[in-house]
N, CA, C and O atoms as a DFTB+ gen file, in Angstrom:
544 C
 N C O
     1  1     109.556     118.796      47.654
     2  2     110.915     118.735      48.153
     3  2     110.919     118.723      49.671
     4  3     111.625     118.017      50.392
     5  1     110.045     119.592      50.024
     6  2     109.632     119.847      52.024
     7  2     109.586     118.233      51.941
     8  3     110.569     117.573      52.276
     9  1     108.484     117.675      51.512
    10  2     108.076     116.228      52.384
    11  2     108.992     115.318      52.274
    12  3     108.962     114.372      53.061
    13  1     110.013     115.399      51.273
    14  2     111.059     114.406      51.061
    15  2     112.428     114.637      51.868
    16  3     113.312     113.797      52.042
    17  1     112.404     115.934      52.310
    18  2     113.232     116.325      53.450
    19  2     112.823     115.661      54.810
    20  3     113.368     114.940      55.645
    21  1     111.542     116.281      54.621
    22  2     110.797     115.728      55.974
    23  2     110.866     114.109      56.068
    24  3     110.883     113.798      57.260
    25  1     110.899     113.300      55.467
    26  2     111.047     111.850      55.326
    27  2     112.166     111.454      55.952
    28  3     112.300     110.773      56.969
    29  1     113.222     112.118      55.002
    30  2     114.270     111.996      55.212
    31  2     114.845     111.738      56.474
    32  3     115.247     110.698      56.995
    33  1     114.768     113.596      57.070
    34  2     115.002     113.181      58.774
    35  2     114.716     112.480      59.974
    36  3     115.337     112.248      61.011
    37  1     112.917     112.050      59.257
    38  2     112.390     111.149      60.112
    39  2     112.622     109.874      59.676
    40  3     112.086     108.943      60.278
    41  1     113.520     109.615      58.476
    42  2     114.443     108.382      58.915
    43  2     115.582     108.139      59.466
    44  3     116.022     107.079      59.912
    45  1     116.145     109.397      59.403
    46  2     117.437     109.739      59.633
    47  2     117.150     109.518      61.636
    48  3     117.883     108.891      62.401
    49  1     116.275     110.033      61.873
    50  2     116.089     110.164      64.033
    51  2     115.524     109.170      63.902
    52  3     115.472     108.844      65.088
    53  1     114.789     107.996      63.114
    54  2     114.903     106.641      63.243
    55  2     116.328     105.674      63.707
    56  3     116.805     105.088      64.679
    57  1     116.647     106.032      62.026
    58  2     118.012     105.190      62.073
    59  2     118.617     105.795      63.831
    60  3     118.538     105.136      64.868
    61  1     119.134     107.055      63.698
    62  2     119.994     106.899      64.982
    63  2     119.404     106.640      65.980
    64  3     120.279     106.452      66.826
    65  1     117.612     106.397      66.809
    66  2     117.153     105.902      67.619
    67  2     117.742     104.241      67.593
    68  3     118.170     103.625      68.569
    69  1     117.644     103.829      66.438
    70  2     117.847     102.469      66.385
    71  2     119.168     101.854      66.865
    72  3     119.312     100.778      67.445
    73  1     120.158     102.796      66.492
    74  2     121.435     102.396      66.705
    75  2     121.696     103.056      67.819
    76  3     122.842     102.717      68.112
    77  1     121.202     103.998      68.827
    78  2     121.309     103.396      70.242
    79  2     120.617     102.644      71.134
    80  3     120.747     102.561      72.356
    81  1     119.778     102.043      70.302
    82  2     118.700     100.820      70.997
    83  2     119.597      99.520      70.404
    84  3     119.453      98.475      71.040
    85  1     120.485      99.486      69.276
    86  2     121.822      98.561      69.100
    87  2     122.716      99.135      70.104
    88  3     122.992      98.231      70.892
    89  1     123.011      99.691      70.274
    90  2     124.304      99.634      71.294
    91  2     124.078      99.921      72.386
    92  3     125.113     100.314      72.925
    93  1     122.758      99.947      73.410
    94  2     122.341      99.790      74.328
    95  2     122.041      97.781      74.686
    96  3     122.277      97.136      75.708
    97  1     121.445      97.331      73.324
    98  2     121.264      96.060      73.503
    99  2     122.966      95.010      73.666
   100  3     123.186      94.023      74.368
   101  1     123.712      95.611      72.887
   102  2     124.979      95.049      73.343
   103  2     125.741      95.535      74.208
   104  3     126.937      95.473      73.923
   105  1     125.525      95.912      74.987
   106  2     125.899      96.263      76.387
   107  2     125.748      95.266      77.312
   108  3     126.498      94.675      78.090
   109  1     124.387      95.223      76.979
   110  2     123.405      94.302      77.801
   111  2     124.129      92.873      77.400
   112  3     124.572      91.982      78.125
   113  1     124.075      93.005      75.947
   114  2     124.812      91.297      75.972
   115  2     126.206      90.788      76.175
   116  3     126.664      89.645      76.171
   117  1     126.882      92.250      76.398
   118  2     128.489      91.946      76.977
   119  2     128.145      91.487      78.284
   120  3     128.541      90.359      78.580
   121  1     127.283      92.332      79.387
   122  2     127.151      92.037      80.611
   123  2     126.644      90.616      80.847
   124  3     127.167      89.950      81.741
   125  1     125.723      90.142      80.151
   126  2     125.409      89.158      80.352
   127  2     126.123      87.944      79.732
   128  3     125.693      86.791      79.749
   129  1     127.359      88.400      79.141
   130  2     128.533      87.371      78.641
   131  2     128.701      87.491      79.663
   132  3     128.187      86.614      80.357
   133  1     129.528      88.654      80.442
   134  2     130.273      88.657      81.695
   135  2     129.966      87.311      83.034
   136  3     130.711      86.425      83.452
   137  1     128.676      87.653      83.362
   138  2     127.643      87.241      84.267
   139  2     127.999      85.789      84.008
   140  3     128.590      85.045      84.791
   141  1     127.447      85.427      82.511
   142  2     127.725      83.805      82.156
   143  2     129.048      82.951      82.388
   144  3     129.152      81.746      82.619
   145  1     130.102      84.004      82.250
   146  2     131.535      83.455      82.581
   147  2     131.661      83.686      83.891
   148  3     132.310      82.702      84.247
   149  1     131.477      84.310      84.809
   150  2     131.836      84.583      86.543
   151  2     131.202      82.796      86.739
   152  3     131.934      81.835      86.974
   153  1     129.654      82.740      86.561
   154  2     128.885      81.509      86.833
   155  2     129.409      80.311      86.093
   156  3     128.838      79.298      86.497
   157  1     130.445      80.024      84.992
   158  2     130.914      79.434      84.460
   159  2     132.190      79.072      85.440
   160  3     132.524      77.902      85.628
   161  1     132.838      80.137      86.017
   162  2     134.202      80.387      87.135
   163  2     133.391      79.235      88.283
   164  3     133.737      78.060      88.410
   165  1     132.387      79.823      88.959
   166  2     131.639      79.285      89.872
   167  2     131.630      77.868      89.638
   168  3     132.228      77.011      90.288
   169  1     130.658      77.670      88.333
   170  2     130.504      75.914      88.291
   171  2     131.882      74.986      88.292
   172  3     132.045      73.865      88.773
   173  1     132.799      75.826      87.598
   174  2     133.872      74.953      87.894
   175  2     134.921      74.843      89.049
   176  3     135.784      73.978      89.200
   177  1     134.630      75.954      89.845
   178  2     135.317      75.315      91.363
   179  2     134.179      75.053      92.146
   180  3     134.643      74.581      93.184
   181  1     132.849      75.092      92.252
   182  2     132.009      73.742      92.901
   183  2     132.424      72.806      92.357
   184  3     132.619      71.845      93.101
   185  1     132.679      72.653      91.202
   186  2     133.065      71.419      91.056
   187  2     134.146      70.405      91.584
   188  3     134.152      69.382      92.269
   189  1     135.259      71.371      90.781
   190  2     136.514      70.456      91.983
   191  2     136.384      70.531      93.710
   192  3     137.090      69.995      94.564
   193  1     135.226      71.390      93.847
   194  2     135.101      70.821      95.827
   195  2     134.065      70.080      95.526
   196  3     133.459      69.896      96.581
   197  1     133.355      69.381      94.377
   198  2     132.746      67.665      94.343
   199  2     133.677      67.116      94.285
   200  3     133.765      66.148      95.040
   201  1     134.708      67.385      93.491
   202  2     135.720      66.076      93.330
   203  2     136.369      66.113      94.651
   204  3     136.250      65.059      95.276
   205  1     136.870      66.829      95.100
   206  2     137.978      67.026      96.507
   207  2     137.311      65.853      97.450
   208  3     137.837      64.873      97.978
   209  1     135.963      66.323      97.460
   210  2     134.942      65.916      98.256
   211  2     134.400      64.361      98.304
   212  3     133.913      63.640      99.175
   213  1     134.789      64.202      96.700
   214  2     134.393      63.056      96.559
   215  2     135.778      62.019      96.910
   216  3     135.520      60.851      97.202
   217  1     136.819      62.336      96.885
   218  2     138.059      61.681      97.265
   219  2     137.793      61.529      98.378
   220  3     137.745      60.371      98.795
   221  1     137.447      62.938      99.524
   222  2     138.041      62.599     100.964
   223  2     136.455      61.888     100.961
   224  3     136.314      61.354     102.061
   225  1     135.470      61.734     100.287
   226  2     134.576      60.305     101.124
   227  2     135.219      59.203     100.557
   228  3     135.195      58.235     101.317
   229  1     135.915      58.954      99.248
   230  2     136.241      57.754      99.327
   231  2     137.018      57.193     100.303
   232  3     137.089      56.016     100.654
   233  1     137.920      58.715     100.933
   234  2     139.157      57.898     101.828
   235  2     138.541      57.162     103.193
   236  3     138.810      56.128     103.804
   237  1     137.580      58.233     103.346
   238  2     136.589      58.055     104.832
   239  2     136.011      56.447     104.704
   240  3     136.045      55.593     105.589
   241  1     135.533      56.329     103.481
   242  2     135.026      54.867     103.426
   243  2     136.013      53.712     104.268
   244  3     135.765      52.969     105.218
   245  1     137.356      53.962     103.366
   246  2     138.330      53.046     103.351
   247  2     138.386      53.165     105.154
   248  3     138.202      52.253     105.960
   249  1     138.619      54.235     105.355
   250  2     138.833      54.231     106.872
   251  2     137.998      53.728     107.756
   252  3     138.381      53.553     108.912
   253  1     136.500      53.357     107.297
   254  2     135.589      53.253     107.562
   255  2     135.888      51.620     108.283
   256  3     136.001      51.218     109.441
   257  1     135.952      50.843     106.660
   258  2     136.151      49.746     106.726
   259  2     137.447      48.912     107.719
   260  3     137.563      47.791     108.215
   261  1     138.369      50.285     107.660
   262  2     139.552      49.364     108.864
   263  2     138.583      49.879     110.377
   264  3     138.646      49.163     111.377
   265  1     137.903      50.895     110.382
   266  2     137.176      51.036     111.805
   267  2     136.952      49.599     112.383
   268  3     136.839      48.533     111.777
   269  1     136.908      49.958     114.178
   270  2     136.310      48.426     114.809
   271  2     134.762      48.947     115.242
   272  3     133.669      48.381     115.222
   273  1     135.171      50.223     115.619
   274  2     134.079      50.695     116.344
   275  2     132.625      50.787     115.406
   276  3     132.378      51.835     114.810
   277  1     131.815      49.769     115.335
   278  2     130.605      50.111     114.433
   279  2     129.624      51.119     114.520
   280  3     128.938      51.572     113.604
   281  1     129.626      51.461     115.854
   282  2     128.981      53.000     115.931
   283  2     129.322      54.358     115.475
   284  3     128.557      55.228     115.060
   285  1     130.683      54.393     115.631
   286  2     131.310      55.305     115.209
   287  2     131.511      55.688     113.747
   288  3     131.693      56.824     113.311
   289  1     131.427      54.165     112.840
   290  2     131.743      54.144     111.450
   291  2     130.165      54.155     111.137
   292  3     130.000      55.126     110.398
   293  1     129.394      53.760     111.275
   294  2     127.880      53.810     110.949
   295  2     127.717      55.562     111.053
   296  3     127.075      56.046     110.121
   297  1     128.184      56.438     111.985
   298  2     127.956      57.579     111.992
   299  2     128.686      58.497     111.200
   300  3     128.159      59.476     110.672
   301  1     129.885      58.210     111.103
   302  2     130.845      58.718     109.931
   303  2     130.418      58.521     108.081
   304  3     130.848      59.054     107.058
   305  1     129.516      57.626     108.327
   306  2     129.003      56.817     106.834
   307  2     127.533      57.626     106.325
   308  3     127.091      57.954     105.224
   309  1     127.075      57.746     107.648
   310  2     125.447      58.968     107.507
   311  2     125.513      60.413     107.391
   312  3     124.599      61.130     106.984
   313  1     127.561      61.081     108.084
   314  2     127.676      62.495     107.985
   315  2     127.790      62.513     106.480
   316  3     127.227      63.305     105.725
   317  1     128.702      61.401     106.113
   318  2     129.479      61.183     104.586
   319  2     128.323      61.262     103.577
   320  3     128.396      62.037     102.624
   321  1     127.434      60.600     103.744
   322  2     126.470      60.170     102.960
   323  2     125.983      61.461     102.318
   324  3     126.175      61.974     101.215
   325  1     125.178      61.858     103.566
   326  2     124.414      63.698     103.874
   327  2     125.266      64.382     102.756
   328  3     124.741      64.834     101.739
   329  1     126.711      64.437     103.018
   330  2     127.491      65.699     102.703
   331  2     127.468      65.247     101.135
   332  3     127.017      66.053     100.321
   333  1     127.916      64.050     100.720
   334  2     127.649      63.847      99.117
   335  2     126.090      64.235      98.783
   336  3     125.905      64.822      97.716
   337  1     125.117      63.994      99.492
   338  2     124.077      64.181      98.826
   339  2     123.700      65.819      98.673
   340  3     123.005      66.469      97.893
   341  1     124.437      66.092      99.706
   342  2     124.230      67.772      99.743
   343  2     125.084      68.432      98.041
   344  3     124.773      69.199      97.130
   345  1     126.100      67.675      98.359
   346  2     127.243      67.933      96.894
   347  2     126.397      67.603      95.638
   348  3     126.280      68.573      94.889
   349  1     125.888      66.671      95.298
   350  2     125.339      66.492      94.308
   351  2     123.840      67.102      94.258
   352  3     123.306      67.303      93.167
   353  1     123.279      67.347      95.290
   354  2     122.173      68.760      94.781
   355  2     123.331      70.371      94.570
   356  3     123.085      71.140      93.640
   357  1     124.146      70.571      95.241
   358  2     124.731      71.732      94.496
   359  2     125.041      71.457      92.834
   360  3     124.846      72.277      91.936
   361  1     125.625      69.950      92.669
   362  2     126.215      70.356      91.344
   363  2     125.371      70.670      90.592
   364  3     125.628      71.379      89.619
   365  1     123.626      70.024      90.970
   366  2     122.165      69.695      90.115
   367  2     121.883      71.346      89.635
   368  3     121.474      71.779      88.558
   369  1     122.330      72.164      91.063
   370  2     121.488      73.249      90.981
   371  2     122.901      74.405      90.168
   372  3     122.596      75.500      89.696
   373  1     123.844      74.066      90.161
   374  2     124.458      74.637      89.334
   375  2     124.798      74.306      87.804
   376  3     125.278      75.081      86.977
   377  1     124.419      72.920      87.622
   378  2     124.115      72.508      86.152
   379  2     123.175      73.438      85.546
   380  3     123.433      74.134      84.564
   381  1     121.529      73.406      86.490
   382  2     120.769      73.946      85.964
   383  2     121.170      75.724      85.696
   384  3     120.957      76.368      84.669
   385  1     121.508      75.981      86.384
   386  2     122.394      77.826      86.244
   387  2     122.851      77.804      85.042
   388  3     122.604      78.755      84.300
   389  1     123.609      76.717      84.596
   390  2     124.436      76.808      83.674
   391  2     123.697      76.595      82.576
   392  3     124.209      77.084      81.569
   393  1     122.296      75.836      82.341
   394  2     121.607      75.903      81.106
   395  2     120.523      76.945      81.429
   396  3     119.596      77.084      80.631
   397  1     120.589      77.775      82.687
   398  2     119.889      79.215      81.931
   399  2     120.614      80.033      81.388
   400  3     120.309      80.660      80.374
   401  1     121.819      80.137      82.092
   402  2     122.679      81.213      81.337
   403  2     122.717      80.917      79.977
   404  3     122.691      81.939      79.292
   405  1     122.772      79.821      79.310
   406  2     123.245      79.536      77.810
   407  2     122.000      80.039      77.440
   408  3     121.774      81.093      76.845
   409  1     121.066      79.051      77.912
   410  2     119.281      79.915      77.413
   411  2     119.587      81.688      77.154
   412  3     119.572      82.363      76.124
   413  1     119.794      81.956      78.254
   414  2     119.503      83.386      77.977
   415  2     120.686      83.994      77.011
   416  3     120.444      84.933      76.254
   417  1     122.126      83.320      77.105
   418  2     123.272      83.809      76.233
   419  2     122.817      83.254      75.003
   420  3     123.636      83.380      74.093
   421  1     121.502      82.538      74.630
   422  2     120.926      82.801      73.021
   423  2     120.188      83.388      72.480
   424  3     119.965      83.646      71.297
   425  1     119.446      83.808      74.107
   426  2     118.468      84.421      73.293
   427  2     119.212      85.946      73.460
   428  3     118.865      86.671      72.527
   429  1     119.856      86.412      74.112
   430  2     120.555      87.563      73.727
   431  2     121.547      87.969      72.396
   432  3     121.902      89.092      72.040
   433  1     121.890      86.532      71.743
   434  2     122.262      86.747      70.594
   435  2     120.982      86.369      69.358
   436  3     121.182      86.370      68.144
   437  1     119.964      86.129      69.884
   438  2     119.071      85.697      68.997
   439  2     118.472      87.536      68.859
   440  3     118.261      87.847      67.687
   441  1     118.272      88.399      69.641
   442  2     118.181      90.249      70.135
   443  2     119.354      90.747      69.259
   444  3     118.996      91.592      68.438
   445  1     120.712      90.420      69.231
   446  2     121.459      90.793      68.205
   447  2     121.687      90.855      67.218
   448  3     122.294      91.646      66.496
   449  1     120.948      89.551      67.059
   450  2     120.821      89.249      64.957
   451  2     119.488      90.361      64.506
   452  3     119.261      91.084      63.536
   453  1     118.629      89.959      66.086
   454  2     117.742      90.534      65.218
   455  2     117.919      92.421      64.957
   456  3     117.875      93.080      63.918
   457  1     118.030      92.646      65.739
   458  2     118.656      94.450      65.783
   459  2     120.000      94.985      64.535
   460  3     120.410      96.100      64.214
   461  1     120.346      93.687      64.123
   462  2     121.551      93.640      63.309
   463  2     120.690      93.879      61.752
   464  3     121.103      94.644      60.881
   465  1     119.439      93.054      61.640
   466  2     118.867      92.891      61.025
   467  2     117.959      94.220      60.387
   468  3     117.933      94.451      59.178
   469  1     117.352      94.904      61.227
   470  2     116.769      96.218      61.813
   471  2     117.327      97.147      61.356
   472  3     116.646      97.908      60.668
   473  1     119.260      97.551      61.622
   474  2     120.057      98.129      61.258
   475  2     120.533      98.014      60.213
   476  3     121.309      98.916      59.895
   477  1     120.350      97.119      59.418
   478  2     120.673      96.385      57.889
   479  2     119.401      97.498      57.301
   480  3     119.776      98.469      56.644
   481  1     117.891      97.304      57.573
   482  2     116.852      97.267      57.194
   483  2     117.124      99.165      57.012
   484  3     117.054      99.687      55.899
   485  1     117.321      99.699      57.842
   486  2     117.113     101.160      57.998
   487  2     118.249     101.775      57.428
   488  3     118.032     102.900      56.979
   489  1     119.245     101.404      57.337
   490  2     120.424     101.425      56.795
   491  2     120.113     101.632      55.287
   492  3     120.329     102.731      54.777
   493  1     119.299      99.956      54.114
   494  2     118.538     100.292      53.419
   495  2     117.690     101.397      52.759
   496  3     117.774     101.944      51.659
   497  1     116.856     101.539      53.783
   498  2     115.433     102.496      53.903
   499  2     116.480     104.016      53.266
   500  3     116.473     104.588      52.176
   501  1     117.362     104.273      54.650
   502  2     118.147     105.589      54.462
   503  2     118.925     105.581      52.953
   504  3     119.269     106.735      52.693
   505  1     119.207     104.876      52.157
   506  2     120.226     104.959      51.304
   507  2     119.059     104.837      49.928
   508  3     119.348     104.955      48.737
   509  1     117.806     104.589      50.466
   510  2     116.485     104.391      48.888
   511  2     115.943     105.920      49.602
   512  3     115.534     106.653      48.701
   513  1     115.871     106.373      50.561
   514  2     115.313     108.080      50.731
   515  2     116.242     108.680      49.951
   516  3     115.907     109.433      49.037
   517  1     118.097     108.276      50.370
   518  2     119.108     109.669      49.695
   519  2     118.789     109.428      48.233
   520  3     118.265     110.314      47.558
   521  1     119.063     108.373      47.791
   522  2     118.462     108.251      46.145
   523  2     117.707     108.877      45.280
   524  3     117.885     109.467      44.214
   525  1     116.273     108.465      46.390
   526  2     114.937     109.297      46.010
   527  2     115.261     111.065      46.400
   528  3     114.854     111.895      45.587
   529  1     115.690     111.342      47.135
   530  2     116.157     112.867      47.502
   531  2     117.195     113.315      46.329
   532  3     117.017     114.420      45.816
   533  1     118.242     112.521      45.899
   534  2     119.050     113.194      44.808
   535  2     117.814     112.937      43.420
   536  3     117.639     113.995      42.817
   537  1     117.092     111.919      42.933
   538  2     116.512     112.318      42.098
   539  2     115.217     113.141      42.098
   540  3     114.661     113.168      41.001
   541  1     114.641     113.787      43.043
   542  2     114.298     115.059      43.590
   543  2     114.735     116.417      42.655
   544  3     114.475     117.552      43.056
């Protein structure tokens, strides 16, 4: 009867180790929802300052083309140029942000299933000990 007690509790300070190593792990994966949506906020107003950006070079072009002065428009056409190319390595490098965060916002739910799984498992375990303890 001792050792089946003794089992018992040492499934019992299992199970509840486990289930604050579950609700320590979803903590972690709220925060890192959080994190994913701020950087989600982010990618989408870099973005509309590509688009903004990309209007006022189209307008610059146009202006370009009524220019007389060819020095002046040749230099307006190389700041323009620069600044799109600068824009489109931000969007590159915030695309890529955006497929780590998803990376990691799976594999943090891929940590949830599995701990879900764990907690299923011990959950189990505990309810075939009380069994075995009532037919004791």
């Amino acid at each position: 009867m001792d050792q089946a007690e003794a089992s018992y509790k040492a499934a019992t300070d299992e199970y509840t180790a486990e289930i604050k190593e579950y609700k320590a792990a979803n903590e972690a994966y709220k925060a890192a929802t959080d994190a994913y949506a701020a950087e989600i906020k982010e990618y989408k107003a870099a973005n509309e300052a590509y688009k903004a950006a990309t209007d006022t070079y189209a307008a610059e072009i146009k202006a370009f083309n009524a220019a007389t002065d060819t020095y002046t428009a040749e230099m307006k056409i190389t700041r323009l140029q620069l600044t799109h190319t600068l824009l489109k390595s931000k969007n590159t490098r915030l695309h890529l942000t955006h497929k780590l965060l998803k990376s990691k916002h799976t594999r943090l739910q891929l940590t949830h299933t599995l701990l879900q799984i764990k907690l299923t498992t011990l959950q189990l375990t505990h309810t075939l000990l009380k069994s075995e303890r009532t037919l004791l």
